[in-house]
N, C-alpha and C positions, 0 to 999 in steps of 0.2 A: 617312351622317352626318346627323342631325338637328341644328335650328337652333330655338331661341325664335322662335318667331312675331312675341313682343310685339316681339322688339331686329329682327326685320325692319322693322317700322314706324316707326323712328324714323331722323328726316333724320339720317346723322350729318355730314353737310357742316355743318348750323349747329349740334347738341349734339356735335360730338368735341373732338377735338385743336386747342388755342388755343394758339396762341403770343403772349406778351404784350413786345413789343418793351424794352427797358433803359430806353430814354429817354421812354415814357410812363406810368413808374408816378405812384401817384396820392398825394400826402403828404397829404391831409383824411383823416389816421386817428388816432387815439390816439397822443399822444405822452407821454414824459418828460424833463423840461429837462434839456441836456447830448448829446442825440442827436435823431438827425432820424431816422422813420420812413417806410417810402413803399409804398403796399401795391402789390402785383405780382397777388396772386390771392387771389379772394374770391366770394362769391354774384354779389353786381353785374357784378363785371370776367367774370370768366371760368365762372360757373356752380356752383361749387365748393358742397360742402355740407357736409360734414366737416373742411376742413383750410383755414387763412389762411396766407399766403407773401408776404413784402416783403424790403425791404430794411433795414439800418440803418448810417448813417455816424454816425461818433464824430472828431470834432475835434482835431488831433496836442495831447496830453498835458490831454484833459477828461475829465469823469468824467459818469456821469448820478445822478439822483438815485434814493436805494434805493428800488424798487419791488415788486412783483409783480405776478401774472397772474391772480387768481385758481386756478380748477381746470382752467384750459389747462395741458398739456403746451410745452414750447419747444426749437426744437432751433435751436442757432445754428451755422452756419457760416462759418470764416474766411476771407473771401478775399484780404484785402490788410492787412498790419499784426500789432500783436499788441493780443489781448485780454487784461484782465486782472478775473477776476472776483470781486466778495466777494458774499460770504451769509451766513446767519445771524440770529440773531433782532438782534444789534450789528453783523454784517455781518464779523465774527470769524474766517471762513475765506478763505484767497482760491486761485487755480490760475491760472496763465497757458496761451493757445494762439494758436496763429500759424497764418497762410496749411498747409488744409485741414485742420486741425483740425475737431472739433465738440463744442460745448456741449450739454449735453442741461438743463435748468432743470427740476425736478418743479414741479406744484402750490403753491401757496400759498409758494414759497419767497422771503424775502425775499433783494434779489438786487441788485448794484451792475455796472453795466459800465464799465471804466475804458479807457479808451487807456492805454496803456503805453509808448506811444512819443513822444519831444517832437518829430518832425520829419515823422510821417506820418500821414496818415489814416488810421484804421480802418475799413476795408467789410466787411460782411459780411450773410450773407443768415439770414432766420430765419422758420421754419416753426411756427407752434402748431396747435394738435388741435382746433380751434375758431372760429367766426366772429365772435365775437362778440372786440371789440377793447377787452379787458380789462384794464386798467392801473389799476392803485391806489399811488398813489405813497405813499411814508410818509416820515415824521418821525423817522430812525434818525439818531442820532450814532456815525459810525467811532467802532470801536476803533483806538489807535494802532499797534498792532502785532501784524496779521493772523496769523491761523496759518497757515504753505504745506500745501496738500493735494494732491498728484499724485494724479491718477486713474491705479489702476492696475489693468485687468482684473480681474475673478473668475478666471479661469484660469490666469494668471500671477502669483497673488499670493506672496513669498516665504513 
């Protein structure tokens, strides 16, 4: 069995595997009113070069303000509560998802994250394709009455 030479020479005791404990992530990152962000991994924390990972809680029954991410990718995951999201150039469509669900957000999408619930927190974790901590908040006024869009597979579509 042959081995790279160069991955012989690198300590991995201080470049491997980091685990970044729950209770010291770091909130000095980009926010949007209505939600609290708190980055978990990044160049700084953890070495990271390709991919940002935090957290975000949303407050029982607030919303945040519509935004985007620029040309990050975003993937959210539910872990406590229900999301409820609208997008759209008026914020027009919306999809709900609860504990282990995942939001996937493309590019430039303008995008609203709501609680949906009046009596619990929403937690949930979210990964974008990028370090760079990209938030452009905008000036969208809801439409009043969303259009519901289930996601539902390419393989399964009726």
């Amino acid at each position: 069995m042959t081995q790279d030479h160069h991955h012989d020479q690198i300590d991995w005791r201080e470049h491997g595997v980091k685990v970044i404990p729950g209770n010291s992530l770091d909130p000095n990152t980009a926010q949007t009113p209505g939600m609290n962000r708190a980055t978990a991994i990044n160049r700084a924390r953890a070495g990271a070069e390709k991919i940002w990972a935090g957290t975000v809680t949303i407050h029982a029954n607030a919303k945040t303000g519509a935004h985007h991410h620029g040309d990050l990718e975003s993937i959210i995951y539910v872990v406590k509560g229900k999301a409820r999201m609208r997008w759209g150039n008026h914020l027009e469509f919306t999809a709900e998802a609860g504990p282990g669900d995942f939001i996937y957000v493309p590019p430039y999408v303008p995008h609203q994250e709501i609680n949906a619930s009046r009596d619990e927190t929403l937690e949930c974790v979210v990964i974008r394709s990028g370090q760079e901590p990209v938030v452009v908040n905008l000036d969208i006024e809801p439409v009043e009455k969303p259009e519901d869009v289930p996601w539902i597979d390419p393989i399964h579509r009726q």
